[in-house]
C-alpha positions as CSV (number, residue, x, y, z in Angstrom):
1,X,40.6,18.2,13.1
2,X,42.5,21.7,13.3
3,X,45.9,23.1,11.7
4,X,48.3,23.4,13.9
5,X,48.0,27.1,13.4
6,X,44.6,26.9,15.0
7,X,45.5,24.5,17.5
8,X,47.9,27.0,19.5
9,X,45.5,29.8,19.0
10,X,42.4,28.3,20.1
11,X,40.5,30.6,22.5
12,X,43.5,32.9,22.1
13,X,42.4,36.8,21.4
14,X,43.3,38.2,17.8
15,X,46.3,39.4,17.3
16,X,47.4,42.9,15.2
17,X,47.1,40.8,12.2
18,X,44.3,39.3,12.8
19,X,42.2,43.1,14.1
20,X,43.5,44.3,10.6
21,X,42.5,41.6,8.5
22,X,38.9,42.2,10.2
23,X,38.8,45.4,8.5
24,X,37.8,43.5,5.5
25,X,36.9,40.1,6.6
26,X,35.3,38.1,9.4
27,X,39.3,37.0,10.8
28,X,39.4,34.5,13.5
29,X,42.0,34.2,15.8
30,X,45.1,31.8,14.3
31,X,43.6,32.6,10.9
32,X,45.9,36.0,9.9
33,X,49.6,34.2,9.2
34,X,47.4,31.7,6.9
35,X,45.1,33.7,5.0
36,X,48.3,36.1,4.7
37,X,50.3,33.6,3.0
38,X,47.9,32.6,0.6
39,X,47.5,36.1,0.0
40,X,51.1,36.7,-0.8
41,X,51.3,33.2,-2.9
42,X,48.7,34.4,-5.6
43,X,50.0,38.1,-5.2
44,X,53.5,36.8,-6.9
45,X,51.7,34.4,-9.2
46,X,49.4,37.7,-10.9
47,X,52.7,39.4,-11.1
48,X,54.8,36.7,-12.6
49,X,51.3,36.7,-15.1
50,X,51.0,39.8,-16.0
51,X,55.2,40.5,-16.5
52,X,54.5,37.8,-19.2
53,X,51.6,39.5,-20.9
54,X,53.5,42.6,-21.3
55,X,56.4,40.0,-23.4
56,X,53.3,38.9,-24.9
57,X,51.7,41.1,-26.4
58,X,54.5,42.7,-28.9
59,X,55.4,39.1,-30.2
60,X,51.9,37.8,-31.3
61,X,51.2,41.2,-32.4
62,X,53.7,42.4,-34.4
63,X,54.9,38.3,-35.5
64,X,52.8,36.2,-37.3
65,X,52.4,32.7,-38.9
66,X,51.0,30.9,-41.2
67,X,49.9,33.6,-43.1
68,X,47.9,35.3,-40.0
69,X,48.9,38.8,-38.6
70,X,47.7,40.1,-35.3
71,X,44.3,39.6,-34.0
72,X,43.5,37.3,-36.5
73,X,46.5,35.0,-35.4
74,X,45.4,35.6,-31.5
75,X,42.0,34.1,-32.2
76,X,43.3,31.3,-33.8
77,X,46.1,31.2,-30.9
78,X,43.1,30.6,-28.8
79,X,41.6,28.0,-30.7
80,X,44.9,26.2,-30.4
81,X,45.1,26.7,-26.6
82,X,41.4,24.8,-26.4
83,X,42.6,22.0,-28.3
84,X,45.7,21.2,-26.5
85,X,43.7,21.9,-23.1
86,X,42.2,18.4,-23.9
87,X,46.0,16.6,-23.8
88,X,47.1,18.8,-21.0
89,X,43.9,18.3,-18.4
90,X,44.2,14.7,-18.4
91,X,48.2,14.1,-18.0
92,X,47.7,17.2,-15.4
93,X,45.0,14.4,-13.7
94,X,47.3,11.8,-13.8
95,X,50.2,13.9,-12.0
96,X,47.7,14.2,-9.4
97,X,46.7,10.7,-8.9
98,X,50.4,10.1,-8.0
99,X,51.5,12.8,-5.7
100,X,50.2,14.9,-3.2
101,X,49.1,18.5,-3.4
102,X,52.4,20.1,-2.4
103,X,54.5,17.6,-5.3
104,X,51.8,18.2,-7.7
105,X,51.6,22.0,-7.0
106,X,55.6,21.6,-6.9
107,X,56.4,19.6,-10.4
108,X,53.8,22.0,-12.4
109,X,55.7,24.6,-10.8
110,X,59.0,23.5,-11.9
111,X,57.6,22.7,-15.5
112,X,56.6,26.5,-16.3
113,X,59.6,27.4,-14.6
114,X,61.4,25.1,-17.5
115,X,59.6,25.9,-20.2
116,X,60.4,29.9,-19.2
117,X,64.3,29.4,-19.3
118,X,63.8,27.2,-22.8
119,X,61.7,30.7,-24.3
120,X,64.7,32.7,-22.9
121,X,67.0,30.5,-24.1
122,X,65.4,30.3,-27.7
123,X,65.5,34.0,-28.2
124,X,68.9,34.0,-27.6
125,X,69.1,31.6,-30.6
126,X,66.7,34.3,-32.3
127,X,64.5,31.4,-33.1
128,X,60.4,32.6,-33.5
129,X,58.8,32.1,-30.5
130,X,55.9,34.6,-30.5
131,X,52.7,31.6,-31.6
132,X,54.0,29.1,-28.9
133,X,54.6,31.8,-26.1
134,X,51.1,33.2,-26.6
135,X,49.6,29.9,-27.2
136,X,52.1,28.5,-23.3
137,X,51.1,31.6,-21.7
138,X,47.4,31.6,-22.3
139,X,47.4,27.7,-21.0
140,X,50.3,28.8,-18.1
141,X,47.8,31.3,-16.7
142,X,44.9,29.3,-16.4
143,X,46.4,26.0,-14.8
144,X,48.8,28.1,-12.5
145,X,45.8,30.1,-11.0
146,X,43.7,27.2,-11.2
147,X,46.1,25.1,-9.3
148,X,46.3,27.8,-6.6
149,X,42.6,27.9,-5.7
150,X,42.5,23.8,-5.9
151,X,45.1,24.4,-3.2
152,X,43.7,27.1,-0.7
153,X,40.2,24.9,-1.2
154,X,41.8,21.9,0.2
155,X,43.7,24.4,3.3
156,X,40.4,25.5,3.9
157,X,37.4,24.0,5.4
158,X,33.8,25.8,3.7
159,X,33.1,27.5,6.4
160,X,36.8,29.3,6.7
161,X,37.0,29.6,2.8
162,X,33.6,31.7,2.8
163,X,35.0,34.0,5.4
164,X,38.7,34.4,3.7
165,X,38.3,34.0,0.2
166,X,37.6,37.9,0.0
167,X,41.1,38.6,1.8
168,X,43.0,35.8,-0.9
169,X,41.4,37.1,-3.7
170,X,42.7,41.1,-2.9
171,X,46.0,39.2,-3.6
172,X,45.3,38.3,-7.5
173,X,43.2,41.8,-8.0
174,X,46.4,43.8,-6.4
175,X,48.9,41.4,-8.3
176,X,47.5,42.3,-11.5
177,X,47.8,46.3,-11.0
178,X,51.1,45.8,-9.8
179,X,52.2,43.3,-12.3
180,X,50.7,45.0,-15.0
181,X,52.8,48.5,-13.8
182,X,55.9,46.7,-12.7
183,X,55.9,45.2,-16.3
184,X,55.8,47.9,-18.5
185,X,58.8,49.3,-16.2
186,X,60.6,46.2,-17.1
187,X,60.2,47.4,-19.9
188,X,62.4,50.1,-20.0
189,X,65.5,48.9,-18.9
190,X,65.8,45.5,-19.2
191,X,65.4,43.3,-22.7
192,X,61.6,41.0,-22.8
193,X,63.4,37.6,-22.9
194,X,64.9,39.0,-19.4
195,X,61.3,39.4,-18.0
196,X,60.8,35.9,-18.6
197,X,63.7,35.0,-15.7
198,X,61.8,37.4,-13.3
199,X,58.8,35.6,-13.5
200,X,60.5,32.5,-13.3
201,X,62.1,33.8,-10.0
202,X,58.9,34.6,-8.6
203,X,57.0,31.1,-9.7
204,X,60.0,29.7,-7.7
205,X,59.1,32.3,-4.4
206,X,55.5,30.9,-5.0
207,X,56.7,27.4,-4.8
208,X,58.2,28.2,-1.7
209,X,55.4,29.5,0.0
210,X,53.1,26.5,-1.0
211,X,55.3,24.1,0.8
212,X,55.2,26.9,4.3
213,X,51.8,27.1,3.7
214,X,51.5,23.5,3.6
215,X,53.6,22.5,6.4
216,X,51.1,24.9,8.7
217,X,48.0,23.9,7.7
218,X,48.9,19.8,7.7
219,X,46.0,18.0,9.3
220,X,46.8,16.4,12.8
221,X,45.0,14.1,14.5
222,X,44.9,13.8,18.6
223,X,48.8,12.1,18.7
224,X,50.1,14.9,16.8
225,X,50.6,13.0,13.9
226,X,50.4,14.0,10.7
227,X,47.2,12.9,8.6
228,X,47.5,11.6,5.6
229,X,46.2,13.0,2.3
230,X,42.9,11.7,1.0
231,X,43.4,9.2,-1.7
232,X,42.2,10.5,-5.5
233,X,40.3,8.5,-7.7
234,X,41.9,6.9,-11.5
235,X,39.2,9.2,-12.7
236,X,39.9,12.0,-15.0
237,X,38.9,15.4,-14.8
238,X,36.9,15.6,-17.9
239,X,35.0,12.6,-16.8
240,X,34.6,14.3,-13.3
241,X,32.6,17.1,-14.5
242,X,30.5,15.2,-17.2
243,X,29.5,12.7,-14.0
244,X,28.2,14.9,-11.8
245,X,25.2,17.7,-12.7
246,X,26.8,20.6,-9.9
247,X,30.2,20.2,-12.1
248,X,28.4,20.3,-15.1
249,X,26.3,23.3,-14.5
250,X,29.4,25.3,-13.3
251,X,31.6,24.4,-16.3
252,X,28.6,25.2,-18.6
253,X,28.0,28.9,-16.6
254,X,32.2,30.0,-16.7
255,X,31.5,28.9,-20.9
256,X,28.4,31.4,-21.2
257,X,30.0,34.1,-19.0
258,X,33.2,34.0,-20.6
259,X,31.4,34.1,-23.9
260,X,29.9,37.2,-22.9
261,X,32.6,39.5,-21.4
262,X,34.6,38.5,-24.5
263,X,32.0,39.6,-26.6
264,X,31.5,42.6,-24.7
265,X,35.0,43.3,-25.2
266,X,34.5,43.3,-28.9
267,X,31.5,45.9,-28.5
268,X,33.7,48.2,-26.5
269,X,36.4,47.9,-28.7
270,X,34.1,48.4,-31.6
271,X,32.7,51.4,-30.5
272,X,35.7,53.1,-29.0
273,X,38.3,52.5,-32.6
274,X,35.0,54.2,-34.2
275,X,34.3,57.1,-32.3
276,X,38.5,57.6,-32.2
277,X,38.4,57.5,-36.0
278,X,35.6,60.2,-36.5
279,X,37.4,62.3,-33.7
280,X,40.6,62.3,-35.1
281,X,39.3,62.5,-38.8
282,X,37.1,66.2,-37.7
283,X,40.5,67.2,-35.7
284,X,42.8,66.7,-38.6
285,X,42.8,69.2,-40.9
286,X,41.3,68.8,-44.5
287,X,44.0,70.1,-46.2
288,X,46.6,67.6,-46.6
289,X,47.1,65.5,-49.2
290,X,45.4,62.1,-48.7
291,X,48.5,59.4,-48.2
292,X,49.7,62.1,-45.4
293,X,46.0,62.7,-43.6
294,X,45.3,58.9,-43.7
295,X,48.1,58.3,-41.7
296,X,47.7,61.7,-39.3
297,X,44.4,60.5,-38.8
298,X,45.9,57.0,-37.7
299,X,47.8,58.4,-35.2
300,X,45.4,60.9,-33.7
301,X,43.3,57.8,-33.4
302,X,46.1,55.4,-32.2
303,X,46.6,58.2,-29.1
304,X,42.6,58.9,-28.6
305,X,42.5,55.0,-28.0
306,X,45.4,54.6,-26.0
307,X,44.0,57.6,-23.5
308,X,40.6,56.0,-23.6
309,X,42.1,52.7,-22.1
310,X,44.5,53.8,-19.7
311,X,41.5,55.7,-17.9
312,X,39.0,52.6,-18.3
313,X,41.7,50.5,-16.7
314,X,42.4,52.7,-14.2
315,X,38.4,53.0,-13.1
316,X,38.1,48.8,-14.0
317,X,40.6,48.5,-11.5
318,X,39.9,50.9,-8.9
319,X,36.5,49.3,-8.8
320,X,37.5,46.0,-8.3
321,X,40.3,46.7,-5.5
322,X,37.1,48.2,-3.5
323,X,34.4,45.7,-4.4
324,X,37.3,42.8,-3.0
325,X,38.2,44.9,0.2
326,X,35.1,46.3,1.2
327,X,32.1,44.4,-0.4
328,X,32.9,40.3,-1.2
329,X,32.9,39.2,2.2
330,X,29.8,40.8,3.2
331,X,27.7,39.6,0.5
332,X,29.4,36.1,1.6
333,X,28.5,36.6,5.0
334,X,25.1,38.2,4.7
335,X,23.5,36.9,1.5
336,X,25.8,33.9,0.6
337,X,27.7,32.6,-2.0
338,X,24.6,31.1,-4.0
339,X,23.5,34.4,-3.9
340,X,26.8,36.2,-5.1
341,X,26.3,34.3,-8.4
342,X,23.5,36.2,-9.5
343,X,25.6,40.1,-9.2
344,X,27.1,40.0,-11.9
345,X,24.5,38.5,-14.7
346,X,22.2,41.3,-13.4
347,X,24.8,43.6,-13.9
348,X,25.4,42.6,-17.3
349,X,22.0,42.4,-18.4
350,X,21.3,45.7,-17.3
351,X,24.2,46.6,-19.6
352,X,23.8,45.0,-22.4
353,X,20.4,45.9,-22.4
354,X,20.7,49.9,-22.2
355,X,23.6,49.3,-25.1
356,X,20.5,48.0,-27.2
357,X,18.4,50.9,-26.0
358,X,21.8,53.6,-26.4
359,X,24.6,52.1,-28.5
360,X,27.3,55.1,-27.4
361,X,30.6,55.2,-26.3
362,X,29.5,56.6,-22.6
363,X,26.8,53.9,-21.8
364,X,29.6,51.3,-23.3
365,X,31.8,52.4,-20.9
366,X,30.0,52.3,-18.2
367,X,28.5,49.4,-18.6
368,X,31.6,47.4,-19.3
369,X,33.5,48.9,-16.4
370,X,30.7,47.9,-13.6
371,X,30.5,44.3,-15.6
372,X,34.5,43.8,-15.6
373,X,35.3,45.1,-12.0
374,X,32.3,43.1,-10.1
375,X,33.9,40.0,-12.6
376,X,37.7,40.5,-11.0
377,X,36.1,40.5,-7.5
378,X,32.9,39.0,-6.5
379,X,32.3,36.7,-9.1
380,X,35.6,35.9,-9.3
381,X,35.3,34.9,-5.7
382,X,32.2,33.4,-6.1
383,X,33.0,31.1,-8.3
384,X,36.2,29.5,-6.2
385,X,34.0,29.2,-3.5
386,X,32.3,27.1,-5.4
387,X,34.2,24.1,-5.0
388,X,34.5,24.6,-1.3
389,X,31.8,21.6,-0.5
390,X,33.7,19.4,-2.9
391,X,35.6,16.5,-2.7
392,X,39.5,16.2,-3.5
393,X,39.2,15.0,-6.9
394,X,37.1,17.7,-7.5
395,X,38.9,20.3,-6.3
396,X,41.9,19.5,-7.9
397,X,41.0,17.4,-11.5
398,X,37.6,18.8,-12.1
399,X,38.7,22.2,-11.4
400,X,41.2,22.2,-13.8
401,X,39.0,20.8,-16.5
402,X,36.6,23.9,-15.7
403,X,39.5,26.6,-15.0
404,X,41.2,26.0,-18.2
405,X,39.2,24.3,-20.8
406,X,35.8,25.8,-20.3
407,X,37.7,29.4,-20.1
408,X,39.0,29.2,-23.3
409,X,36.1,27.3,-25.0
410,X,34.1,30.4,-24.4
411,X,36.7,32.5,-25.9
412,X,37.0,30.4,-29.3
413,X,32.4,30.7,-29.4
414,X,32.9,34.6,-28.7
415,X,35.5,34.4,-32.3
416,X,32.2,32.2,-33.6
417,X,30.0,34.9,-32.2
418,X,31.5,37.8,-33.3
419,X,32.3,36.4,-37.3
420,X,29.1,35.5,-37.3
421,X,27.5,38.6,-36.3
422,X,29.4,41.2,-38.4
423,X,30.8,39.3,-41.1
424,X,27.9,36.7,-42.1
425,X,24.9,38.7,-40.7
426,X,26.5,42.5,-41.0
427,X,24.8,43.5,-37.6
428,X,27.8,44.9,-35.6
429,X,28.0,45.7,-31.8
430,X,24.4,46.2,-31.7
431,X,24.0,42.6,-33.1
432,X,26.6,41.2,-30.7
433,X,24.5,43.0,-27.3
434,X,21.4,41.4,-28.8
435,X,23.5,37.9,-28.7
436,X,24.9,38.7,-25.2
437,X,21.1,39.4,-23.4
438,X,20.2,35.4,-24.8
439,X,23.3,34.3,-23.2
440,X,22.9,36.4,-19.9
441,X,19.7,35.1,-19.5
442,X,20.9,31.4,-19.7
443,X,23.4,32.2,-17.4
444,X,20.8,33.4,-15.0
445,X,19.2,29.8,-15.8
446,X,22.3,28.1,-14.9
447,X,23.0,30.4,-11.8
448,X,19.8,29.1,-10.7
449,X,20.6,25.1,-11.3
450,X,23.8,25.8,-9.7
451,X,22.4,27.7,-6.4
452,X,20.2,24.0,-6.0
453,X,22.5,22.2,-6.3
454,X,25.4,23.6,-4.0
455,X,22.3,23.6,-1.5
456,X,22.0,20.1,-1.7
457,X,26.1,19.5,-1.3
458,X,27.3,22.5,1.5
459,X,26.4,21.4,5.3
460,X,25.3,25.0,6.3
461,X,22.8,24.8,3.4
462,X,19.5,26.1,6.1
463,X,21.2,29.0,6.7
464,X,22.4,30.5,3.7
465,X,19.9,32.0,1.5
466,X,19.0,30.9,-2.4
């Protein structure tokens, strides 16, 4: 069976479309309008993301509740999130046993969109919202881009998703720069509860596009009749992943990994508040009296900080925008996925282990920037491309479960992690690296379980390399 798309492009040459695309990715002919689409949908649904995170931010930070105050109340934010991922996973499972992709994708949709006019509404009311936006948002962002990947899985057949996934992904990586910009114009002109209505707008365009999306790549059989959607199973996602040891593995490698670039973030920030501090404190002169050079040296440090992570954005980004153009799709096509799993745990060992060997802000930097920009883009990648070779169920219930609930399990063990380490044990960053080279090594372990067992499950197994 063929989409329709295909069908009246078969033998066809490529089009403009298609001879761009190629630029970047092995395009067939029929593929461009597709892979294009798909490319827009998550393009809008980073956007609509990160115009949220830039509401976010100022209400968790500068709110609080019961009796926690910014990062404090974040952490425990998160722990929340984790907990109420084990209501939401299985009632998002049993949407999915009753609809098909384009009303599930549709009523989850139409819920976020919902619960974004009820926040707009409620500040209106000047009711406190900041806890329960962070703690919506952070499960919002998982299910929605979760949700999407289930969905360009199922459009895709494992042998099309290895070749476009690199084209799709450049969507999310260039939705979150231009989110992240577009936001902070927002900004500027327009009041944060308004934000919420643009990003409602755009979940709507998104929804819009699934259902085009949909309509060209319905299965047909030889009549021309459409094909009816595979059936899902009563089981839940949860029980999905326990089940079956490829599942498992995966869900057990996004914990570790997540774990670690949380705890990397720590280190980073660690390092770079105290090298700001001893900056600002030599910069600021001696002389002033100590209420009034306490909060000058604040400041000085406040502004070294912000510079600091505007250009380690910038560079994160940069990085990741050309890794996804010009470097994902040739490790898919040359090496294979199975192979693309083990990038970035070398990466990260490498590291974490010169941080051990040089704990300064330069090798920090460094280090984190290669580890978060081959994250955004080939191991993002990597890991969707994942559940190419598996069944429905899997792709949509026992995705979820990983996307969402593993994700933020290994954010609430990096809190564990990190208390542990500098409040119980007193060891700092250094402590922390120490921590991360165990876990990167298990990861490797898993990487390697995981490589097996996707050999065992994808049809061109022979010819892509372990």
């Amino acid at each position: 069976m063929v989409s329709e798309a295909m069908q009246e492009t078969r033998g066809g040459r490529k089009g403009p479309l298609e001879r761009f695309l190629s630029l970047f990715a092995d395009v067939r002919p029929g593929e461009g309008t597709t892979a294009l689409l798909l490319t827009l949908n998550v393009f809008l649904l980073l956007v609509s993301y990160y115009l949220l995170k830039v509401v976010r931010e100022p209400l968790i930070l500068l709110g609080g509740a019961f009796g926690l105050k910014g990062a404090t109340l974040k952490a425990a934010a998160a722990a929340a999130q984790a907990l109420l991922l084990l209501v939401v996973v299985p009632a998002y499972g049993l949407l999915a046993n009753r609809v098909n992709r384009v009303r599930l994708i549709t009523t989850v949709s139409a819920i976020f969109i919902g619960c974004l006019i009820a926040f707009y509404a409620s500040a209106h009311l000047e009711l406190p919202v900041g806890l329960v936006f962070f703690i919506w948002i952070g499960i919002f962002n998982l299910m929605i881009v979760a949700q999407f990947w289930s969905f360009a899985n199922d459009v895709y057949t494992e042998e099309e998703g290895k070749r476009l996934f690199a084209i799709v992904a450049f969507g999310g990586t260039s939705g979150a720069i231009v989110g992240s910009w577009l936001g902070g114009e927002l900004f500027k002109v327009i009041a944060p509860y308004e934000i919420m209505l643009v990003s409602a707008a755009l979940l709507a365009a998104c929804v819009a596009l699934t259902n085009v999306i949909n309509r060209r790549t319905d299965q047909a059989d030889r009549s021309g009749k459409p094909k009816r959607e595979q059936s899902l199973s009563k089981r839940g996602g949860f029980l999905l992943v326990f089940q079956k040891r490829y599942l498992l593995l995966i869900a057990f490698m996004i914990l570790v990994y997540n774990t670690v670039n949380t705890n990397g973030e720590f280190i980073l920030g660690d390092i770079v508040s105290g090298e700001a501090e001893k900056r600002a404190a030599a910069e600021v002169s001696a002389q002033l009296a100590d209420p009034e050079r306490a909060k000058a040296i604040k400041d000085a440090a406040g502004k070294l900080i912000g510079g600091f992570y505007g250009s380690f954005f910038t560079y994160v980004n940069v990085l990741t925008a050309v890794i996804q153009l010009f470097v994902v799709s040739r490790v898919f096509k040359w090496f294979g996925v199975r192979a693309a799993l083990f990038v970035l745990p070398v990466v990260a060992l490498g590291s974490y282990g010169a941080i051990l060997l040089a704990p300064a802000l330069g090798v920090v930097r460094i280090g984190k920037i290669l580890e978060n920009g081959t994250d955004y883009s080939l191991q993002n990648t990597a890991r969707q491309a994942l559940f190419l070779p598996t069944n429905r169920d899997e792709k949509y219930k026992a995705k979820a479960a990983i996307d969402t609930f593993f994700v933020r399990f290994g954010d609430v063990a990096s809190f564990g992690v990190v208390y542990a380490i500098t409040s119980v044990l007193q060891a700092g960053a250094t402590g922390v690296a120490t921590v991360n080279v165990v876990l990167v090594l298990i990861w490797l372990i898993l990487a390697v379980g995981i490589a097996v067992e996707h050999r065992k499950l994808s049809p061109n197994a022979k010819t892509e390399p372990t």
